[in-house]
C-alpha positions in Angstrom: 105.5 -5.4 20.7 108.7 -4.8 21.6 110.7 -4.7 25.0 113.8 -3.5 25.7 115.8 -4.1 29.1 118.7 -4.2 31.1 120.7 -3.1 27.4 124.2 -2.7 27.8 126.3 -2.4 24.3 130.4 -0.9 23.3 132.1 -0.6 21.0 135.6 -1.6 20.9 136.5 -1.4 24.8 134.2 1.4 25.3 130.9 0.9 26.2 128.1 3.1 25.3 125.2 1.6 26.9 125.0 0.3 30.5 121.1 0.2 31.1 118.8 1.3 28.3 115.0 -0.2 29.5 111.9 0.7 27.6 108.8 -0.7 25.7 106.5 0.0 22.6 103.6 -1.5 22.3 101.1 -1.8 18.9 100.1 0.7 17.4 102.0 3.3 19.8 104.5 6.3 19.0 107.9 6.5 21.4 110.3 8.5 21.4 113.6 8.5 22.6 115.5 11.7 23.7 118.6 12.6 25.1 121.1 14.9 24.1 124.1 14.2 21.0 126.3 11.1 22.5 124.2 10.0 24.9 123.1 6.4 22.5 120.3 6.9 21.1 122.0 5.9 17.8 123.7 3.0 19.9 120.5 1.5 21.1 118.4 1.4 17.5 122.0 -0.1 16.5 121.5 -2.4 18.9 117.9 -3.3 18.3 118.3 -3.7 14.4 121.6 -6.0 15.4 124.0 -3.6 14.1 126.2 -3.4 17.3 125.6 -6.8 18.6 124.4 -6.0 22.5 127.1 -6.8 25.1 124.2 -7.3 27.8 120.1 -7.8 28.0 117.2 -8.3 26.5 115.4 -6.9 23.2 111.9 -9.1 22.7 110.1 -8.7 19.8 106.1 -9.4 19.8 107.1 -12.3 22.3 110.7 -13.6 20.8 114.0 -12.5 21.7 116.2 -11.1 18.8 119.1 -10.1 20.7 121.8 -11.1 18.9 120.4 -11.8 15.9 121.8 -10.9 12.5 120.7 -7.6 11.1 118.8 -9.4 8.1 116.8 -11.9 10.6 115.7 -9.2 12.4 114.5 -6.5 9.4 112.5 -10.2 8.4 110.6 -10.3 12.1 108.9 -7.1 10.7 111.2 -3.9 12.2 111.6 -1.5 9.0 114.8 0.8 9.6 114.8 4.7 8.3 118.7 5.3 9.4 120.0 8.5 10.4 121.4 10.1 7.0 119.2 8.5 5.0 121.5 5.8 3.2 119.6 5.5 0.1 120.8 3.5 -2.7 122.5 6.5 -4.5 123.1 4.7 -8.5 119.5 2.8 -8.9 116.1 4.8 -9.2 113.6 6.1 -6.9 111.3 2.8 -8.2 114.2 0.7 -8.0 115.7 1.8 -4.1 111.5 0.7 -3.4 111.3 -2.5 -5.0 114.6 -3.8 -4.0 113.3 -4.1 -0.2 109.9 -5.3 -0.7 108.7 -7.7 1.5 105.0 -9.5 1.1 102.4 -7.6 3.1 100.1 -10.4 2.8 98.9 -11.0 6.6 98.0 -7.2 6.6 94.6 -6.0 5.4 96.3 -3.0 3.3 99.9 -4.0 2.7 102.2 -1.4 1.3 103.2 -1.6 -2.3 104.2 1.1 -5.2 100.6 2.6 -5.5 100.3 3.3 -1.4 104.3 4.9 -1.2 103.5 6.7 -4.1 99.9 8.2 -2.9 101.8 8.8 0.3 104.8 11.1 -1.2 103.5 12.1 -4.5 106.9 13.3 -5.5 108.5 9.7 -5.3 106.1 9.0 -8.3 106.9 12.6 -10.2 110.8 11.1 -9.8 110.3 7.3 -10.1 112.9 7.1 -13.3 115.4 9.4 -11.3 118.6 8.1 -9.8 118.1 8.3 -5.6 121.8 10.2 -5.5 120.4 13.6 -7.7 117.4 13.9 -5.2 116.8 16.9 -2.5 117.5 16.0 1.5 114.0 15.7 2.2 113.2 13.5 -1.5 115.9 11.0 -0.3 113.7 11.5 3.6 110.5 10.2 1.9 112.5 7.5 -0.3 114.0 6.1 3.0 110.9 6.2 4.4 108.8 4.5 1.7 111.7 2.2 1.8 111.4 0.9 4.7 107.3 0.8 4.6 107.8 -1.4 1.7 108.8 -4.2 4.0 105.3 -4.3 5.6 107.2 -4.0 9.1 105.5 -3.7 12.1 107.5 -1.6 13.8 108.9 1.7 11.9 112.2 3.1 13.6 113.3 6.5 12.3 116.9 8.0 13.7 117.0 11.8 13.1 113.7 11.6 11.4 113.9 15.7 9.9 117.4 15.8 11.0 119.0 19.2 8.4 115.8 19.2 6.8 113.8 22.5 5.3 110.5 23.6 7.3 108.2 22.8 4.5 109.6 19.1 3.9 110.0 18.5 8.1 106.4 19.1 8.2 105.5 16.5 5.6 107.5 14.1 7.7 105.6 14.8 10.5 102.4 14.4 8.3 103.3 11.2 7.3 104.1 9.7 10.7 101.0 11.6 11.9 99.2 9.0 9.2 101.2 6.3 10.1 99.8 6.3 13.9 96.5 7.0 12.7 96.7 3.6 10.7 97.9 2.0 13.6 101.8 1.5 12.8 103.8 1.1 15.8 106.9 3.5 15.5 110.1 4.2 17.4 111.5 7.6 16.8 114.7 10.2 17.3 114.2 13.7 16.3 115.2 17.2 17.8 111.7 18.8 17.3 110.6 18.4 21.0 107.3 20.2 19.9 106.3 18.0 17.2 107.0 14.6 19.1 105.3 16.0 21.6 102.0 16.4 19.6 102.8 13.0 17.9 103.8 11.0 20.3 102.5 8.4 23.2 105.5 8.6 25.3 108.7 9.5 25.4 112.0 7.8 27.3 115.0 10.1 27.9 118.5 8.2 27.6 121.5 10.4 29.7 124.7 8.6 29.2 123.7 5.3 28.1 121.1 4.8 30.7 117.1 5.1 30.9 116.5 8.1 33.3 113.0 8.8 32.9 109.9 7.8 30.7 106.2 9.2 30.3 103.8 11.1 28.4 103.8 14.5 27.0 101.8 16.1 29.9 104.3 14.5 32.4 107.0 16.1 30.1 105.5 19.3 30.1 105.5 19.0 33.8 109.5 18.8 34.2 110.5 21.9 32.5 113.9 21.5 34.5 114.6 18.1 33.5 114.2 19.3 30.1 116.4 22.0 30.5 118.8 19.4 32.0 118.7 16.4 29.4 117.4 17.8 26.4 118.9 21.6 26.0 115.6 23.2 25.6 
């Protein structure tokens, strides 16, 4: 679904990527990993055509997008849940939701108010309510259901429970949990090395703008040293 290689992206003079190469296919969770700075942020930047790539290729289901304006690409079906949440502070909870809908029609359950809203129950309890007064985690589900409401086909979350409380971090990882189970291909960042590992297919590991190492969680639980390296723990 989509395929990432040879990435090489800057900004300014400085360049941040030099060889970011990975894949996700349908209906599989990846993760990427890598310590603060390494560009992580920089490559889903890239991908969503935020930080136009300096070098490579990003294909998605077959067609390169590389280069393409950020609005062509959210319209190829690749729903962004940015890092810090970037809701729509002055309009409602109903209104942040219906100002990104896209038509779900080639999918057999398309998203739509009544599916967010059965999915975070307290989106409904705060439709009327303006997205700026919600809680961290409120405005977490809101980005999320606002990016679902675009029918993508590939979810991308950047610091998906980043500063988040325990209780509300584990109904993020209930949702994606659902998510996968319903067959949405996602792309996600997150610190909580335990929960991607139950959640995910595979993981890819980025060191200083590069791809150093890709595989599943068994194979990750079999380098505790390049853990320890590249990801702190």
């Amino acid at each position: 679904m989509l395929v990432v290689e040879g990435l090489e992206a800057a900004y300014g003079r400085s360049q941040v990527l030099f060889d970011i190469a990975f894949s996700v296919g349908a209906g599989e969770v990846v993760t990427l990993l890598g310590r603060n700075g390494m560009g992580k942020t920089t490559t889903i930047r890239a991908i969503m055509g935020l930080t136009p790539p300096r070098a490579g290729s990003i294909q998605f289901q077959g067609k390169e997008i590389a280069g393409l304006p950020p609005e062509r690409i959210a319209r190829r079906g690749i729903g962004l849940v940015p890092e810090g949440r970037r809701v729509f502070p002055t309009l409602t909870v109903h209104e942040n939701l219906v100002a990104t809908a896209a038509s779900g029609r080639d999918r057999a359950d398309p998203w739509d108010l009544g599916r967010i809203y059965q999915l975070f129950p307290r989106l409904e309890e705060r439709r009327r309510q303006r997205a700026g007064t919600l809680s961290g985690g409120e405005q977490q589900m809101l980005a999320i259901g606002r990016a679902l409401m675009t029918n993508p086909r590939l979810l991308i979350l950047d610091e998906a429970t980043e500063g988040l409380a325990p209780l509300v971090r584990a109904e993020i990882w209930r949702c994606l949990a659902l998510l996968k189970e319903e067959g949405e291909a996602i792309l996600v960042v997150d610190k909580n090395l335990a929960a991607l590992k139950r959640l995910a297919d595979r993981h890819v590991i980025i060191e200083k703008g590069r791809t150093i190492w890709s595989g599943d969680s068994a194979d990750l639980d079999a380098a505790p040293e390049l853990v320890r390296r590249s990801l702190g723990v």
